[in-house]
C-alpha positions in Angstrom: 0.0 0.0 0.0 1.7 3.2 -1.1 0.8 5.8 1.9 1.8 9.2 0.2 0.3 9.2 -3.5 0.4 12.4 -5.0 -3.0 14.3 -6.4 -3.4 14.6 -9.9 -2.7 18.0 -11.2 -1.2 18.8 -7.8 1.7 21.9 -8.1 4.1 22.9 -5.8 3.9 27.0 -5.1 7.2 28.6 -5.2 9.6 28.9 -2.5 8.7 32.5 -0.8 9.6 34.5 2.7 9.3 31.4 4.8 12.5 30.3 2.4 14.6 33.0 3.0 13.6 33.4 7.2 14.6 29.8 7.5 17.8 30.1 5.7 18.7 33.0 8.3 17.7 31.0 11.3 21.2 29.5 11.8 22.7 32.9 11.3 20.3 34.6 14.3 21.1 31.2 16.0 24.6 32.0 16.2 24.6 36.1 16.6 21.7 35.6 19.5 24.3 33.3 21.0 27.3 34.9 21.0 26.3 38.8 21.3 24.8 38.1 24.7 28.1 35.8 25.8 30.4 38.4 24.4 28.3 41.3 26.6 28.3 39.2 30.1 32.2 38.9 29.4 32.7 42.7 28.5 30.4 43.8 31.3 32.9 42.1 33.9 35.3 45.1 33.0 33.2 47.8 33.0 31.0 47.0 36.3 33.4 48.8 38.5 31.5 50.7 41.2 30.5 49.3 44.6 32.1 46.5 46.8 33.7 43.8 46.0 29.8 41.7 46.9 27.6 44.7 45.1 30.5 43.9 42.4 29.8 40.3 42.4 25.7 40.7 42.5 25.9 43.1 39.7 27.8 40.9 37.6 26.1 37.9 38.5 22.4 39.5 37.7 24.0 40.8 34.2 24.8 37.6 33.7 21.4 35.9 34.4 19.6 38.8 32.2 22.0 37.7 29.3 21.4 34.0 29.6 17.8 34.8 29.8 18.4 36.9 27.0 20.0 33.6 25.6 16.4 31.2 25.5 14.6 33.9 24.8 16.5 34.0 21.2 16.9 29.7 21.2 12.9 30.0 21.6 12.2 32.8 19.4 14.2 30.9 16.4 12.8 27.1 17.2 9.3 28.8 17.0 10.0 30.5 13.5 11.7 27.3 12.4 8.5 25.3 12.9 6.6 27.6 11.0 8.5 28.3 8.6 8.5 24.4 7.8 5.1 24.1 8.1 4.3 26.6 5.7 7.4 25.2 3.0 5.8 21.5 3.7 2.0 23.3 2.9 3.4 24.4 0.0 4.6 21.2 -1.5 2.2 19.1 -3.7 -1.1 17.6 -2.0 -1.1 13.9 -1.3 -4.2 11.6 -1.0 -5.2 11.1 2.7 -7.8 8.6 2.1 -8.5 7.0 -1.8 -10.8 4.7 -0.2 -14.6 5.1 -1.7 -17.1 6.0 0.4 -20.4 3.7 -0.2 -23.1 6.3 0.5 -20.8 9.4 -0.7 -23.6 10.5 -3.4 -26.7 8.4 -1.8 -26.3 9.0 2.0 -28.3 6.3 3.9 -28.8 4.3 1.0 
């Protein structure tokens, strides 16, 4: 039994945004990454004022913003991913879910 037969006359629609934002994905994958990691190690120079423990709790909450900052960019890509997937497998051809005939399709009842 052959589970994915394609529709007569079926056509695939051309590749559109959802092409190009999933092609970019890896690329904001990567920046979202390492922007964030390259700011919690920059802000360990820069946070100078306070003692040495308002120091460390200052650097430590700049650090948990930025790795919040982190997931929120992981989860914001994943999201766009899955969509734009759905909409590129949408717009492939359109398969037969069920060929089976149906007895009363055009009598119902009978």
């Amino acid at each position: 039994m052959n589970w994915l037969q394609k529709l007569p006359g079926s056509q695939r629609t051309p590749y559109g945004f959802e092409w190009v934002l999933l092609c970019a994905m890896p690329k904001v994958l990567a920046v979202g990454t390492l922007l964030p990691a390259l700011a919690a190690w920059v802000a360990r120079y820069f946070l100078m004022a306070g003692s040495a423990a308002e120091l460390a709790r200052h650097v430590q909450l700049f650090d948990y913003v930025m790795l919040g900052l982190v997931i929120f960019i992981w989860t914001l890509v994943l999201t766009i991913s899955i969509g734009c997937i759905i909409v590129w497998l949408m717009k492939g051809p359109a398969y037969v879910a069920d060929g089976f005939e149906v007895s009363h399709s055009d009598a119902p009842g009978h």
